[in-house]
C-alpha positions, 0 to 999 in steps of 0.5 A: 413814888418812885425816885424819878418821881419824887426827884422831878417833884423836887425840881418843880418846888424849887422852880416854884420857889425861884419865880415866887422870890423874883417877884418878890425882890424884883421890884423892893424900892432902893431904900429897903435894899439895906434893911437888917435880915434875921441872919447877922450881917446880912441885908435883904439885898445880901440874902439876894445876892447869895441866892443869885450866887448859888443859882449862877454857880448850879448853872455853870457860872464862875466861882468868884474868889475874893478876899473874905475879912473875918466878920463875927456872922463868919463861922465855918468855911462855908460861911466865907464861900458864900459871903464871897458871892455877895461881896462879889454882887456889892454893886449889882442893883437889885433888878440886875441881881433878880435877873441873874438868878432868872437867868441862872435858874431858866438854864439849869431847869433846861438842863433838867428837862434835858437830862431828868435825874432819876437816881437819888444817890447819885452823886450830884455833878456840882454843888455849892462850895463842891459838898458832898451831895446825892443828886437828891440832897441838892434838890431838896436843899435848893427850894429850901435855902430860896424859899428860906431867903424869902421868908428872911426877906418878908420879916425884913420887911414886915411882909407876910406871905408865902406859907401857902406855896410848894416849898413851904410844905417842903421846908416844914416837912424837912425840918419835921423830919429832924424831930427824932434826931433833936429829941434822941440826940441833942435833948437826950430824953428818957427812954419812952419819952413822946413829943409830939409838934403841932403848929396852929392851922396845920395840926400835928406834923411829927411825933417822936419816942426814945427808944431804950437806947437812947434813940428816937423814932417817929412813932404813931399813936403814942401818948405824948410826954409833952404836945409843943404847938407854935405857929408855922412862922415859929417853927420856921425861924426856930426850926431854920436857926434864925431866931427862938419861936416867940409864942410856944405853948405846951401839954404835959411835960413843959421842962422836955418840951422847953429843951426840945425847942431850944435844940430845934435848929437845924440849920447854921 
């Protein structure tokens, strides 16, 4: 698949991911607005505002700049710059903000259509907080943060659903991908060690070995040291940093497998 191709598929996930929020949240009755997510100091309409932040500013929106307390969920910068596009929405109703990012997400998508990215490392035109992001980085991180807040919320508010959707088939996939980097580098294995990760519906999604450098590749085919299943909820709010997987099971190596899932997050 050519960038073109892949980049547009990319564009079509998030689209995706942003109709299936709004639908979600449009319409939350007032009295669950304030219910605690899975990210500390953050409500359901908080992980709304923030989405709505982020989507305003990629479409050309104001960057709001306003004074950001310390707060214990408040760790690195880009935590204060996001928690001053939710300050900023305090007194925004729920359908006001569902409507901003409706509208902020028709815009960016026009301009899309008008001007297709076809390269992968270009260098992105604007990105939340101005990081340094290719053109495919924003792309992929979009449908994955949107589709992340979506699942924030559905905890909340003990509303399953979702995991059948484009986007996320992207996010497990991402966070897959990261399996290599948390068994060479964050675990540290012994050089031949195998993991392979296998969530309940989906089967095996990765598997990884370390080379003799200490390295880990994602290897095809080869014994596991230890099989880690969970379930694709599991994975997700272990994988996305949100909290530890509350039913893993493994075969082989228990004591590799354990280490490997409490390095599995990914996201802060």
């Amino acid at each position: 698949m050519g960038d073109q191709q892949r980049l547009w598929a990319l564009v079509e996930t998030w689209k995706r991911a942003i109709d299936d929020f709004v639908a979600l949240v449009r319409d939350l009755p007032e009295e669950s607005w304030d219910l605690p997510t899975d990210l500390p100091g953050w409500s359901i309409k908080d992980n709304v505002s923030h989405t709505a932040h982020l989507e305003s500013v990629l479409a050309g929106g104001p960057e709001e700049t306003i004074a950001v307390e310390p707060a214990p969920h408040l760790k690195t910068p880009m935590a204060y710059y996001t928690e001053q596009g939710v300050l900023s929405r305090k007194d925004r109703s729920m359908p006001q903000l569902a409507a901003e990012i409706e509208a902020a997400a028709a815009l960016r998508l026009q301009r899309l259509m008008d001007n297709p990215p076809t390269d992968a490392n270009a260098s992105t035109m604007k990105t939340p907080g101005d990081v340094g992001w290719t053109d495919e980085s924003l792309l992929s991180n979009r449908p994955l943060d949107v589709w992340m807040h979506e699942q924030d919320i559905r905890r909340a508010l003990d509303l399953p659903g979702g995991f059948d959707s484009p986007a996320a088939r992207h996010v497990i996939n991402v966070f897959a991908q990261s399996l290599r980097m948390v068994l060479g580098k964050r675990v540290a294995a012994p050089a031949g060690s195998t993991v392979a990760l296998v969530l309940d519906g989906m089967g095996q999604i990765s598997s990884a070995t370390v080379r003799p450098d200490g390295r880990a590749y994602t290897s095809y085919g080869e014994r596991p040291t230890v099989t880690i299943t969970m379930s694709p909820e599991d994975y997700v709010v272990a994988a996305g940093g949100r909290r530890p997987p509350s039913n893993v099971t493994f075969e082989g190596d228990a004591d590799l497998g354990q280490r490997v899932v409490d390095n599995l997050a990914v996201t802060p």
